[in-house]
DRENPA-3360 file (N, C-alpha, C; in nm, 2 decimals, always signed):
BEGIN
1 = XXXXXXXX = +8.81/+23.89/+17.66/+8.79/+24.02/+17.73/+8.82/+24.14/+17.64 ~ +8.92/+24.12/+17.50/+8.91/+24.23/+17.43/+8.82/+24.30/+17.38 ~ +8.66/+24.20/+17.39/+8.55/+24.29/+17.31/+8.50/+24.40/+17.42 ~ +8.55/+24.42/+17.51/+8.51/+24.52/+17.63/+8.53/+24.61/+17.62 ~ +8.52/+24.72/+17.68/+8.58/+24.84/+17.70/+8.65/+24.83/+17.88 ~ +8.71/+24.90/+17.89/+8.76/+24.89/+18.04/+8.65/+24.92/+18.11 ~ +8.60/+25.02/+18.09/+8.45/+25.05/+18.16/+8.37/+24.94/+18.17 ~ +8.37/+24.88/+18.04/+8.27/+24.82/+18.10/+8.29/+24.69/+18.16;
9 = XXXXXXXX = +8.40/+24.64/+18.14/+8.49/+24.51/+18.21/+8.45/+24.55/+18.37 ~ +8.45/+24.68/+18.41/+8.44/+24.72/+18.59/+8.28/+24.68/+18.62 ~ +8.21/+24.74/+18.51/+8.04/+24.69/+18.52/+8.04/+24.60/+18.55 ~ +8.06/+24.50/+18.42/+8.04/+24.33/+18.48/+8.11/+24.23/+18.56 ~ +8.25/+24.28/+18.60/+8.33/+24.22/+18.73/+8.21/+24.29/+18.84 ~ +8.19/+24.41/+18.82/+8.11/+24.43/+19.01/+7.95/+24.35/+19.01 ~ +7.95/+24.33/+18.84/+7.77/+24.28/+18.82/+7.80/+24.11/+18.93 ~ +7.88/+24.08/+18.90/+7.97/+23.93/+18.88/+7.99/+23.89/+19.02;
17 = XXXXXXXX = +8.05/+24.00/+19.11/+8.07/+24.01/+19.23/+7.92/+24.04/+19.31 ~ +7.81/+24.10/+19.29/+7.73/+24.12/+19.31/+7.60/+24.05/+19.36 ~ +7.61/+23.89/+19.25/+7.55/+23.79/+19.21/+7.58/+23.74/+19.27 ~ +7.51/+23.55/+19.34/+7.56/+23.45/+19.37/+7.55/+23.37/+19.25 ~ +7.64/+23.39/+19.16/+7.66/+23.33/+19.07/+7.78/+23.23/+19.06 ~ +7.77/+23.12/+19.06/+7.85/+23.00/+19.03/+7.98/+22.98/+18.95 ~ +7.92/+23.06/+18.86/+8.07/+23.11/+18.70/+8.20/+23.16/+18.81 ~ +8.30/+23.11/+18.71/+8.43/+23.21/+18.76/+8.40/+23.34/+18.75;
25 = XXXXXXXX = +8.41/+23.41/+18.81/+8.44/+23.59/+18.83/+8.52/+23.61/+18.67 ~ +8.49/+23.59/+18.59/+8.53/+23.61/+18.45/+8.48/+23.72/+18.36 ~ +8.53/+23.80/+18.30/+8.42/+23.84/+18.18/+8.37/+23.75/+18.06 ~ +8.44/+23.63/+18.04/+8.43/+23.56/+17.90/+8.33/+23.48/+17.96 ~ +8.29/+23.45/+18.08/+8.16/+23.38/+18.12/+8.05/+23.46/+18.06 ~ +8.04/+23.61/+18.01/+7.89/+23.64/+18.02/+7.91/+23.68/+17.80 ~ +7.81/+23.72/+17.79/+7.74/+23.75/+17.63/+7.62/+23.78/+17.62 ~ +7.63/+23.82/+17.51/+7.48/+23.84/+17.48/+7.38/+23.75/+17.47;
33 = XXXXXXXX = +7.23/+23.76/+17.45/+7.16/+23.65/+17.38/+7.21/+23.60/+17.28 ~ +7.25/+23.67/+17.19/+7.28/+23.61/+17.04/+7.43/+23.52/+17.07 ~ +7.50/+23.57/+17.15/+7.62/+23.52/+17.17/+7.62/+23.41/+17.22 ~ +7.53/+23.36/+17.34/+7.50/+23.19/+17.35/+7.45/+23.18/+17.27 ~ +7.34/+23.19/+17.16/+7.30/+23.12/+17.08/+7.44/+23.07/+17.01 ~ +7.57/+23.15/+16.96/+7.65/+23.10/+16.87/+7.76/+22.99/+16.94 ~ +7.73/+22.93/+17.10/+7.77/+22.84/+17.12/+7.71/+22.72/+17.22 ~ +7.57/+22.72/+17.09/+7.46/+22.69/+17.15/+7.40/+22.61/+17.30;
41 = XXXXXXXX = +7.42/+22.73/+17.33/+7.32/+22.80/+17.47/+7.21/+22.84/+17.42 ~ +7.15/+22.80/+17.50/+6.98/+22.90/+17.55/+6.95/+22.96/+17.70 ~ +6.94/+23.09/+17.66/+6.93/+23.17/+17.80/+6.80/+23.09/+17.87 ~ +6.79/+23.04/+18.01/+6.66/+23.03/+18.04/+6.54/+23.12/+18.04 ~ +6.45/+23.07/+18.02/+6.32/+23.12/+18.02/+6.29/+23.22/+18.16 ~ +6.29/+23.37/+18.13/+6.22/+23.48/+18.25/+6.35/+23.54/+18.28 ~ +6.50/+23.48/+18.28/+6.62/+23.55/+18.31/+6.62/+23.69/+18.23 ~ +6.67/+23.78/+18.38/+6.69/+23.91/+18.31/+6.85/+23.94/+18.34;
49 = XXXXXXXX = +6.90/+24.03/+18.27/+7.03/+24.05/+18.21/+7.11/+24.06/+18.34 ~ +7.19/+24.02/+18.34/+7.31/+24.03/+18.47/+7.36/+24.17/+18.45 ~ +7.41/+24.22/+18.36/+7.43/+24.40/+18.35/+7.41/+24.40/+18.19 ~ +7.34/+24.53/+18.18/+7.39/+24.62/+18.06/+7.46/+24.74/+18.04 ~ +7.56/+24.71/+17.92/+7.68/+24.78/+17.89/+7.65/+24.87/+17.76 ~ +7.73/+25.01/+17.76/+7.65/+25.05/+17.65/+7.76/+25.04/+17.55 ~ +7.76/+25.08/+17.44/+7.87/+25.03/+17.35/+7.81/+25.08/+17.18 ~ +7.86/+25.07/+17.11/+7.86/+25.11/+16.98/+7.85/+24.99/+16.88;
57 = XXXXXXXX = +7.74/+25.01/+16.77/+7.76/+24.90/+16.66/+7.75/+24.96/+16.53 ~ +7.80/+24.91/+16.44/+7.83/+24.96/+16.27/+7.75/+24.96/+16.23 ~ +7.65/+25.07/+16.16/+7.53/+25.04/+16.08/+7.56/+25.12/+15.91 ~ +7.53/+25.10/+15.83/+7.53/+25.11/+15.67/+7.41/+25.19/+15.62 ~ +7.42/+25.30/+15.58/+7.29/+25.36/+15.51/+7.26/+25.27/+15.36 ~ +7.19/+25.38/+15.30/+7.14/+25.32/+15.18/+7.28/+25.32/+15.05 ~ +7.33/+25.39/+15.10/+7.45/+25.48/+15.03/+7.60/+25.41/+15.02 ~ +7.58/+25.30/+15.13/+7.68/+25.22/+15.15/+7.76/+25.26/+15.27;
65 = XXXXXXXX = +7.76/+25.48/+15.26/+7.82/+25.48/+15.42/+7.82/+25.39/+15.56 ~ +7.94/+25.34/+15.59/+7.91/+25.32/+15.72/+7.96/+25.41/+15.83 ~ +7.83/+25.38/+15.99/+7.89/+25.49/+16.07/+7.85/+25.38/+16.21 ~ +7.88/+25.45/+16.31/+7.84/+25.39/+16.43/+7.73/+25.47/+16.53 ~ +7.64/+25.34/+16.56/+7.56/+25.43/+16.71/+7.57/+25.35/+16.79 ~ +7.50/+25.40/+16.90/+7.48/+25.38/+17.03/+7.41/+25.27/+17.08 ~ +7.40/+25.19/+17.12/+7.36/+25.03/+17.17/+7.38/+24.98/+17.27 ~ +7.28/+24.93/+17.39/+7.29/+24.89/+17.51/+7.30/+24.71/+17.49;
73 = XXXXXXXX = +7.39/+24.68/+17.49/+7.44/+24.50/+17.53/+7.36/+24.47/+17.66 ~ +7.31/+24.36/+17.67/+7.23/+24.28/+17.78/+7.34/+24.16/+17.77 ~ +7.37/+24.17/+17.88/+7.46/+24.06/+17.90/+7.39/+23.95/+17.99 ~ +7.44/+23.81/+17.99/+7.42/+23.72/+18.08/+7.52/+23.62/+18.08 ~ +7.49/+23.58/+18.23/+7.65/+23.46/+18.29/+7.64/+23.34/+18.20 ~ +7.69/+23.27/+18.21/+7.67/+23.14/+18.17/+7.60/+23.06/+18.27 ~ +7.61/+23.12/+18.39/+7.47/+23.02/+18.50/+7.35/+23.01/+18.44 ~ +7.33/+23.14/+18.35/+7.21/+23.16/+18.31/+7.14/+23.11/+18.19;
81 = XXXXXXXX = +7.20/+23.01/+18.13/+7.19/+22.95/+18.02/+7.20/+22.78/+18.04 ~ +7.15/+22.73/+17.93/+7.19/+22.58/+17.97/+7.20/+22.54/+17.79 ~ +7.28/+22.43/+17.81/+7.31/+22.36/+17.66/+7.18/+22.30/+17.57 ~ +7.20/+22.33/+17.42/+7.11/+22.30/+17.34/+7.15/+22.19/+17.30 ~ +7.03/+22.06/+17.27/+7.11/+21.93/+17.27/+7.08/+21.92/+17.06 ~ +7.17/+21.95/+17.02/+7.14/+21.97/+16.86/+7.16/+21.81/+16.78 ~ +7.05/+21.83/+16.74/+7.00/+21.72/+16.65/+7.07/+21.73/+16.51 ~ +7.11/+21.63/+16.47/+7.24/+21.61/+16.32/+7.16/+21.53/+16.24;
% end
């Protein structure tokens, strides 16, 4: 839950509460796309985001500066995903 903001922890508890969604009423139930991918999930096919949060990410000029902008997070539950069966 620390990657939140408090704001936005209230978004996705009311997104959460909002839903008949199956998940515990959690924040650590939901992520990004890329975020199931890195425990490999795959969002189902046509789901759209349970809430978007806005939030800030680090970006690097040419120059090496880094600074931060503005970025809207698409989040989704874990109802909304299902397991990738990974081949070794």
């Amino acid at each position: 839950m620390s990657q939140f903001s408090p704001t936005n922890v209230a978004l996705v508890e009311a997104a959460l509460e909002a839903t008949d969604c199956s998940c515990h009423p959690d924040t650590g139930t939901v992520k990004t796309y890329n975020g199931w991918k890195e425990f490999d999930r795959q969002v189902h096919r046509g789901e759209k985001a349970l809430v978007s949060v806005p939030t800030f990410i680090a970006t690097e000029d040419d120059n090496g500066k880094v600074s931060t902008r503005p970025w809207k997070a698409h989040l989704f539950c874990e109802c909304q995903t299902m397991k990738l069966n990974k081949k070794e």
